[in-house]
N, C-alpha and C positions, 0 to 999 in steps of 0.2 A: 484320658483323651481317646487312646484306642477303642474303649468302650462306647466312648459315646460315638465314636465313627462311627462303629459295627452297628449302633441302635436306629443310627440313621438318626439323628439329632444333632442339634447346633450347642454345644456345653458354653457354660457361661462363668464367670469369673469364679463364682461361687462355692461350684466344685472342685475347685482348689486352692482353697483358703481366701479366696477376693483378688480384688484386681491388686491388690500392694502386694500381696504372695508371691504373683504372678510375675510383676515387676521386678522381683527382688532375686531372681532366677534367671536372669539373660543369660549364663554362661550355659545352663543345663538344658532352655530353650533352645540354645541355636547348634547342639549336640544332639539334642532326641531329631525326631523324622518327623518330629511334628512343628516345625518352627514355622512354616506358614501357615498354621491352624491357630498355634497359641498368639501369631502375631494379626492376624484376622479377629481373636477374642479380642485382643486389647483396641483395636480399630474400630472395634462397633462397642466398647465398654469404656473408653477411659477417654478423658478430654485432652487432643493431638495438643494440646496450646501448654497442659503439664510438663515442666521439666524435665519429671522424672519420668513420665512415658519419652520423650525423645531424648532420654539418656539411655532408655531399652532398647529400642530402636538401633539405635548408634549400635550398642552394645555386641544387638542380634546380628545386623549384618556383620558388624568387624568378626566375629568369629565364626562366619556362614562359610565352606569353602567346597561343599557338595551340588554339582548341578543342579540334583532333583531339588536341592531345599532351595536353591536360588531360583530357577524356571517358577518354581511354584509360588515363589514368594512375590514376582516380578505378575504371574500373573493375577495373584492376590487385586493387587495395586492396583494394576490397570483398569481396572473393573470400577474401581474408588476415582471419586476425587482426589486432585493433586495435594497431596500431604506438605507441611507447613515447608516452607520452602528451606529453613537450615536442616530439616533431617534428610530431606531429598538430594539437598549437595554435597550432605555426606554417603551419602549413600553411594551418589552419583564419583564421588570420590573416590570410595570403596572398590567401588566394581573397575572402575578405569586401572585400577592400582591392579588387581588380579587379573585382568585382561593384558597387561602387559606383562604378568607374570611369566615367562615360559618353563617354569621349572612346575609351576602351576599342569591340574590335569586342563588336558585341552574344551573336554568337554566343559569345564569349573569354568575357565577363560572365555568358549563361546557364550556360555551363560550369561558371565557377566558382563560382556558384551553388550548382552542384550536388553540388559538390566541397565547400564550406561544408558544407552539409545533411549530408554521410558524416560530416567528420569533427568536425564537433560532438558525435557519440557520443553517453554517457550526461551529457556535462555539464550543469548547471543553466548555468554563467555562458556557457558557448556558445549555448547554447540561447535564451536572453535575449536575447545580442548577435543572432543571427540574427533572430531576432522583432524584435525593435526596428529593424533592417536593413531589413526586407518592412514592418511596420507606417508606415516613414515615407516609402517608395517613393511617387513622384509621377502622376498618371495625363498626365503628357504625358511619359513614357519612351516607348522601344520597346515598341511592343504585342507583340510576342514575347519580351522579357523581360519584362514586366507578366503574361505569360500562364503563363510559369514560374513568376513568385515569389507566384502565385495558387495555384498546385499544392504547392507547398514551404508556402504558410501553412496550408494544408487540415491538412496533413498535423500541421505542428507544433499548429495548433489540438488534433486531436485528441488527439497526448499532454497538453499543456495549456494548457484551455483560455483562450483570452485577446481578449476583446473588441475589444482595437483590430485587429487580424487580422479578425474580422469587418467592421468597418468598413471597412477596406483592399479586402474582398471585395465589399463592397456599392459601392465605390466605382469599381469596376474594369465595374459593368454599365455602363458608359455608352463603354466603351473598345472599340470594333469587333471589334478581333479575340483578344482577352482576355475579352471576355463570355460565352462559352460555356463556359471553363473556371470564371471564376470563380461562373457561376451553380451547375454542377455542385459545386465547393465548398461553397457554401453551401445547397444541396440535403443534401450527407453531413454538415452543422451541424445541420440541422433532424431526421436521421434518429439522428445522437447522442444529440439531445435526448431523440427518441420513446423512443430503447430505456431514456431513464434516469427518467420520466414515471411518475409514480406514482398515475393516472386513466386509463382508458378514454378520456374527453374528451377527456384531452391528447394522449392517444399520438395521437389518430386526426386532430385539427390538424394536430401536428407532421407529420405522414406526409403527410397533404395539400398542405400548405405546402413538404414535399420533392418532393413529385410534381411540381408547378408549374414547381420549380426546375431539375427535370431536363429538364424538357418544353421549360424556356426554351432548357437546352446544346443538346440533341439539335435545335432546331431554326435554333440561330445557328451549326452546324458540320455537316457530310454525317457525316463520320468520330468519330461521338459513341456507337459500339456502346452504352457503359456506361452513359451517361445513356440510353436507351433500355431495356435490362435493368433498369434499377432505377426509371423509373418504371413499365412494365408489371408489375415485380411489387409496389411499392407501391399498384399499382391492384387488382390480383387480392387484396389483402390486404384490402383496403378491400372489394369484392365480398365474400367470407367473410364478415369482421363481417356488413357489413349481408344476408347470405342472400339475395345477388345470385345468378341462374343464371342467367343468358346470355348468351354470348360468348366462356365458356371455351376453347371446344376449339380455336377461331382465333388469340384472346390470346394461348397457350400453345402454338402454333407459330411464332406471329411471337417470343415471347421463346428459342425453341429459336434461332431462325435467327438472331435478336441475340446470345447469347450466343456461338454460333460464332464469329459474325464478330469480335466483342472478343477470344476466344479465340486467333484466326490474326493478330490484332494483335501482341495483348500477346506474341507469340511472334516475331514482326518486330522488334518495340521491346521486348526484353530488358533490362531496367533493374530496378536494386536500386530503385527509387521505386520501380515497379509492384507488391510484393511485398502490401504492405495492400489498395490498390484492390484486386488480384486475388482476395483471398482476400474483402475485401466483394462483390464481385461474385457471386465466386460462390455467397456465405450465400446472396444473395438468391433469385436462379436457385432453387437448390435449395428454400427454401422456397416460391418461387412452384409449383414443379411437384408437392410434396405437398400443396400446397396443391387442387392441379388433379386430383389423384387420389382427395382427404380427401373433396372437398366435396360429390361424385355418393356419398360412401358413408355422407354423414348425413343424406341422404334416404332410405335404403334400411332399411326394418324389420326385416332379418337380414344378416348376411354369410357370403357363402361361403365366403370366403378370407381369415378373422377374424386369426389369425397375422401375415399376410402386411400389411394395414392397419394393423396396433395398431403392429409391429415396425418398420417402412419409412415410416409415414406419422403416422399419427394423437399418436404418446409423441412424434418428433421434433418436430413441430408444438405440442404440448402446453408443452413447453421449451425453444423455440427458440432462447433468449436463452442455454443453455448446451451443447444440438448442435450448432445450426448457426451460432450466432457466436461460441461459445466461450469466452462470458463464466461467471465464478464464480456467479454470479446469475442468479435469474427477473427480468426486465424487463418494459419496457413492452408488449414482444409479446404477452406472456399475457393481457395488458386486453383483446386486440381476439381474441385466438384461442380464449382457454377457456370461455368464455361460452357459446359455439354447440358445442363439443364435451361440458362440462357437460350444458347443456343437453340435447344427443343423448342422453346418457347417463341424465338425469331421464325422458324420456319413453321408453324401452326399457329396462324394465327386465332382459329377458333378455338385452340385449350385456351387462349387467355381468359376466354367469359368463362369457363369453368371454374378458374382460380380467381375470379372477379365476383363469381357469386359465391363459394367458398368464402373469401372475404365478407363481401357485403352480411352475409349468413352467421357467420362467427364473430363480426367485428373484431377489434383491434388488439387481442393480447399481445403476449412474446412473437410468437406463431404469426400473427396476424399481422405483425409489424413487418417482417420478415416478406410476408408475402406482397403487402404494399410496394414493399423495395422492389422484389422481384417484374412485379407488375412495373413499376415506373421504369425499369432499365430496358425492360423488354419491348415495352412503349418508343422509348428512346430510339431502340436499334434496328423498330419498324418505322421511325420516323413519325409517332406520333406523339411525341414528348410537346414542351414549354410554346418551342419553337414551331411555328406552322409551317417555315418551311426549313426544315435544318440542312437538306442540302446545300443549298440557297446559302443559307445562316453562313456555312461553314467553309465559304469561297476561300476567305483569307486566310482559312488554317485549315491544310492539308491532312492533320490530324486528326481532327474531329472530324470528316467527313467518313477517314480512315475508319473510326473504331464506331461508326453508327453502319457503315456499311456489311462492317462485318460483325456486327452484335454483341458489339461492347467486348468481345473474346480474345480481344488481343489485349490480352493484360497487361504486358510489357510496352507499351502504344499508350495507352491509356495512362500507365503510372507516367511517364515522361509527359506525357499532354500536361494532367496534375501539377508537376514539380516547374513548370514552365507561369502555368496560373499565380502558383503558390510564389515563386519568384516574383512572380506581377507584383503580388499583395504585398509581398515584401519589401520590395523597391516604394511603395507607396508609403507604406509605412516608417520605412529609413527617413525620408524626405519630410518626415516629420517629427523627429525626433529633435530636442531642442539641445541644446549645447550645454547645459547643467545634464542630463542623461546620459550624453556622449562621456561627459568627464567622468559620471559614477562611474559607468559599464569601463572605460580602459582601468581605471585604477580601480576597482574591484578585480577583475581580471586578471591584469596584471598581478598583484598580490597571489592571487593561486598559482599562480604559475611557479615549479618545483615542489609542487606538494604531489605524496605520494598518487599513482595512477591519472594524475591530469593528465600525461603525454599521452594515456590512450585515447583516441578519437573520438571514439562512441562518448567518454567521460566527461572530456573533455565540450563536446557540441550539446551534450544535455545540462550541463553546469551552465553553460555561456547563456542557454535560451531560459533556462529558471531564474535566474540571475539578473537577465533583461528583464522578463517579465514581472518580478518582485519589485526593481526601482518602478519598472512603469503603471503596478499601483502604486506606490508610493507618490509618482506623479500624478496620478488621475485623481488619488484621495485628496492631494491639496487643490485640486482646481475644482471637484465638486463643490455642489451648495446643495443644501438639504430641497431648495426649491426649485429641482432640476429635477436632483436624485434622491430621493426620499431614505433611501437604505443608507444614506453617509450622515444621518442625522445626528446619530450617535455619537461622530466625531466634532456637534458643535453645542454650546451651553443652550442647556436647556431647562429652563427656569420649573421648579418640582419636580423634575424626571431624576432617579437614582444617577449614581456614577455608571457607565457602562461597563459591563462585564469583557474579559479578554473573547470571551466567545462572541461579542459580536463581532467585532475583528477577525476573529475566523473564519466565519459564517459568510463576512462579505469577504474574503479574501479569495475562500474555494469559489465562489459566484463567478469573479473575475478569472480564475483560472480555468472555469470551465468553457471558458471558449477559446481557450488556448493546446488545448490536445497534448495537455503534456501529463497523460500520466497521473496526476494528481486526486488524492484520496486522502480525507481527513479520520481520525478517530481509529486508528488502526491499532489493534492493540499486536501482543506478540514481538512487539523491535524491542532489540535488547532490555527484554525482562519489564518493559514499560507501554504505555498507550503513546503513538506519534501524534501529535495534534494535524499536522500533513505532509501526508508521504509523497513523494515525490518518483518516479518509474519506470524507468525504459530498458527495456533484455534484462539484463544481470543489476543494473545499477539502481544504486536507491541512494536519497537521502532525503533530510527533516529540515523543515521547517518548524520550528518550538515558537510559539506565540502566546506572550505574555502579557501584563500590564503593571506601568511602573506611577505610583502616586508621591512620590517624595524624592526620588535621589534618579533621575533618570542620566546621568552623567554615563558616555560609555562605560567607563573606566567601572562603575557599580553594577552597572547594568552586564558586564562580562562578568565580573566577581560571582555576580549573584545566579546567574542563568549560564555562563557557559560554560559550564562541567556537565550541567545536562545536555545541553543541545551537541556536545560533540562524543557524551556517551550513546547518543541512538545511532551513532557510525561507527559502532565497535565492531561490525560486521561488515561495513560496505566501505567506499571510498570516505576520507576524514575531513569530508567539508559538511556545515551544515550553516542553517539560517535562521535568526536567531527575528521572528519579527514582534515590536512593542508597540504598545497602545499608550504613547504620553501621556499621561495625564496632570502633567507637571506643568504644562501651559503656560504663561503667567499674561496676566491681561486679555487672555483670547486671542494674544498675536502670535502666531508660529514661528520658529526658526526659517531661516532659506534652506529649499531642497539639499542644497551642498554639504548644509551641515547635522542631516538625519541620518544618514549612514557612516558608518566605520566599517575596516575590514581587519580580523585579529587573526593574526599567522603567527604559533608559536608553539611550544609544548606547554599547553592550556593545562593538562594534567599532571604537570610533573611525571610523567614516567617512559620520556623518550619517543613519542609521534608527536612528529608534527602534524597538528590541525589545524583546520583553516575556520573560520564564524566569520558572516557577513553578518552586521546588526543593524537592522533598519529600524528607523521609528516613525510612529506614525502619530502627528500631533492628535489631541482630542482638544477638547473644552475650550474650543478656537471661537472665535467670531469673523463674521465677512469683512470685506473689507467697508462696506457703506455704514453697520454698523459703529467699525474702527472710527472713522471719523464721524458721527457723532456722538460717542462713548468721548474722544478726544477736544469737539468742542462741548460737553456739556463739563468737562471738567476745567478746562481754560475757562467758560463763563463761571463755571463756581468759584474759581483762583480767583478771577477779577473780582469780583462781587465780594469776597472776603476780605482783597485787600485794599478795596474803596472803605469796607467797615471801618478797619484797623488804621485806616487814615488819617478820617475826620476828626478825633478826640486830638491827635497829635495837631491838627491845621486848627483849630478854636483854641488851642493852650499857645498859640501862636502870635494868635492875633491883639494887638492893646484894645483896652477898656477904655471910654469914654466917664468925665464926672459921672454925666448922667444915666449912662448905664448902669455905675457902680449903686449911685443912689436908687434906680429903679429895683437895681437887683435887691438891695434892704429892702424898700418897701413889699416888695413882693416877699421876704423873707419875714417880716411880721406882719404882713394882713391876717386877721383873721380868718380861722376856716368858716366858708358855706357862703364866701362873698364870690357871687359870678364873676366871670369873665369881662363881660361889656359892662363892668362899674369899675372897670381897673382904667386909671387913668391914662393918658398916652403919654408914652413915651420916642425915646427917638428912636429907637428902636423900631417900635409900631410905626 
């Protein structure tokens, strides 16, 4: 192996007796210096699906207990696709076992660490286990593994979030040489927060409160580029709002000359961690520098170079929660940035045809969407919105005349105007709500009520409003007709058309929920180790919706059997309610059951192993028919009854009646006339 390093070549099974040679050596593989070379050969030579390759595997790691060979093994991997998933949770088992080792060397232990953190993957139950790992770690460890598993909880924090990780973090400032990382973690907690901050107020705390944090890293360590980039630009950020001018053009070479230097770091220290930080690092950079270009050009009563600002600076800045951090959403950045660019735009009124031909010039992408809005609010706050005369308009609410006169910039004004509207629609909407609805939603309800986390509020008002909205497809599916709403078709018999698949049931369910603002996203893969048919979303909270379809045993009682071990393992991670929605297909006649009797609510330890979870299970009839069909489906079958049993009458009503002599006698003759003698030479009878 040495040799073929030194040759600068890749060796192949070959030259050492073949891939079974090779295999049959784990113990002397994972002793030499070369166990992630020999274990690289067999990656690109042997089929991962062989037993006896993931009995090497296993092998190699369980006797791996040197950094160098585990760093190098971990970065192996990462570079690969995810290997078969039982050798990874061994593996992943492995390294967690030596990271708690303390009698273990530390450097062995950060390793493996870090080796944990890869191959926990997309799983929920790894993911868990590692967080509960760092969550119960001691602050009289090694300050240099306290300062890693500060870095690994930032990090899991952000996919999901979890309190005691925070605490962990707060708990590690008082630990010497761990406090600079861990203040910096909890600096990108407080900037989470800001970008998901639904106030002006908050955002500009939280961001505060990060700044602090970072000020604290950058000065408990020399080598802190990042915490340096990211408070200088949550300071220039904070300057903007408040229509700070002076100190830019210094601020914004000393954040030039920080991000370099994080830059010629992060390029020394190559590491799959770094992959988030770097890309947050750089959001920020890049907004503090448009920031430093925007903010000399909304003092300026014209632009020269109007293009060149709108395209480059000013739209990026407007949405920076979906340019430069690349989130699906406007966030909290837009509380502290649109304000003062609104603003710019209320009082000049000639930039608007600049950003109106910019528009019309570019047409309508991301950017262009962005800038429509910009234009319509600014419209608005000059009075030349919907309304011709919005003064006027807005006699009877004090409010709206409020936030036109002052250019929409009174966000906290505006949000209460909002929530006053939103009330309207809701009060309208209550008042229509029928009384089989009323009765789901309390006993649905009801039923959750002492399952873990309802008491929290947040939990609690986004369960209640997903929950409403699911009976009320449920309602809406049975009062459509295909010749209304074309897309519910699927839910009625349709003569040669296939049975319908459960995805059309999804397909119309997200429709319906997409004008409900909750959050909702189907096909999600990544929740515990599976794809969520649809996810459900609000801050920290998540849960599923599982949508299936049932052709033979739709009884709840099968229908929880059969589907609710799935639907309540996609909340092994989040709160343990989930929603279990069916596609009937079990119909009979094309009449549906009453609304009252398509849902159930299961509350119980569904898994045998001590949670209680909660499964709402709605069903949604299919293979139905209308009601005008119903009755005549109903009278053609009454006319067939009758019509059969006039048939079955008649033989009984003639075995009934007596015979006359002379019928008898006619009925002989008729019995031996001859064949081929007509009809009109049969003599009369009394009958005729």
């Amino acid at each position: 192996m040495e040799a073929a390093l030194r040759g600068g070549r890749t060796p192949s099974a070959a030259e050492f007796g073949g891939i079974a040679a090779v295999l049959a050596s784990a113990d002397g593989v994972a002793r030499s210096h070369f166990a992630p070379e020999y274990m690289a050969l067999v990656l690109n030579e042997a089929d991962l699906g062989d037993p006896g390759v993931q009995a090497f595997s296993r092998d190699v790691v369980e006797r791996l207990d040197s950094d160098i060979g585990i760093n190098s093994l971990v970065d192996v991997v990462a570079e690969r696709p995810p290997l078969p998933e039982a050798v990874e949770a061994t593996w992943f088992g492995r390294w967690l076992e030596l990271a708690r080792d303390r009698k273990a060397a530390t450097s062995a232990r950060t390793a493996a660490l870090r080796g944990a953190l890869l191959t926990k993957r997309q799983s929920a139950r790894r993911s868990l286990r590692l967080a509960a790992f760092i969550a119960d770690c001691v602050v009289d460890d090694e300050p240099a593994f306290l300062a890693h598993a500060a870095r690994i909880a930032g990090l899991l924090h952000a996919e999901n979030p979890n309190e005691a990780l925070v605490e962990f973090l707060r708990d590690l400032l008082d630990v010497a040489d761990a406090a600079d990382e861990a203040s910096f973690e909890l600096g990108m907690e407080r900037v989470g927060r800001a970008l998901q901050a639904a106030s002006g107020h908050d955002v500009l705390a939280r961001l505060r409160e990060a700044r602090a944090r970072f000020d604290a890293s950058a000065a408990g360590r020399e080598a802190r580029a990042d915490a340096r980039v990211l408070s200088l630009a949550v300071g220039l950020l904070d300057d903007f709002f408040e229509e700070r001018v002076g100190g830019w053009t210094e601020r914004l070479e000393e954040l030039r000359r920080e991000a370099f230097a994080y830059s010629a770091y992060s390029v020394q220290a190559e590491d799959f961690l770094n992959g988030a930080k770097e890309a947050e690092v750089s959001a920020w950079a890049s907004l503090a520098v448009r920031l430093g270009s925007l903010a000399p050009s909304l003092d300026e009563p014209a632009w020269w170079n109007a293009t060149h600002i709108i395209e480059n600076e000013l739209l990026a800045v407007y949405s920076a929660n979906r340019t430069l951090f690349r989130r699906s959403d406007d966030g909290g950045l837009e509380w502290l940035v649109r304000p003062r660019i609104e603003g710019y735009y209320a009082r000049h009124r000639g930039q608007l045809y600049a950003l109106r031909g910019w528009l019309k010039a570019r047409g309508a992408p991301e950017l262009g969407t962005a800038a429509a809005e910009l234009i319509a609010r600014t419209d608005a706050a000059l009075g030349r919105g919907d309304d011709p005369d919005p003064h006027g308009g807005a006699a009877g609410r004090p409010t709206v005349a409020a936030v036109l006169e002052q250019g929409e910039t009174l966000y906290d004004l505006r949000e209460k105007f909002l929530r006053d509207v939103i009330a309207d629609v809701n009060y309208v909407e209550f008042k229509q709500i029928t009384p089989p609805v009323m009765e789901a939603v309390q006993t649905v309800l009801h039923a959750f009520e002492g399952l873990p986390y309802f008491d929290n509020p947040n939990v609690r008002v986004f369960v209640r409003a997903v929950v409403v909205k699911t009976l009320l497809f449920l309602k809406s599916r049975m009062d459509s007709s295909p010749g209304v709403d074309p897309t519910v078709s699927y839910l009625f018999i349709r003569e040669g058309e296939p049975t319908p698949l459960e995805k059309s049931l999804q397909q119309d369910f997200m429709r319906f929920l997409q004008t409900s603002m909750l959050g909702s996203v189907d096909e999600v893969r990544g929740i515990a180790a599976g794809r969520a048919d649809v996810m459900h979303q609000f801050e920290g909270i998540r849960f599923i919706t599982e949508i299936k379809r049932e052709e033979e045993d739709a009884s709840f009682e099968n229908l929880i059997a059969s589907y609710g071990a799935q639907t309540t393992l996609y909340q092994n991670t989040n709160i343990p309610i989930g929603i279990l929605l069916v596609l009937d297909l079990t119909t009979r006649d094309g009449l549906s059951e009453h609304f009252r009797t398509l849902y159930r609510t299961e509350v119980s330890d569904l898994l045998r192993n001590g949670t209680t979870r909660g499964v709402l299970v709605v069903k949604v009839p299919a293979r139905r028919v209308n009601p005008s069909t119903a009755t005549v489906e109903a009278v053609r079958k009454i006319s067939k009854t009758r019509t059969a049993a006039k048939r079955a009458s008649k033989p009984a009503a003639k075995a009934k009646v007596p015979r006359s002599k002379a019928t008898t006698k006619a009925a002989a003759t008729r019995t031996t006339q001859p064949r081929g003698r007509r009809k009109a030479d049969r003599a009369p009878t009394d009958d005729t």
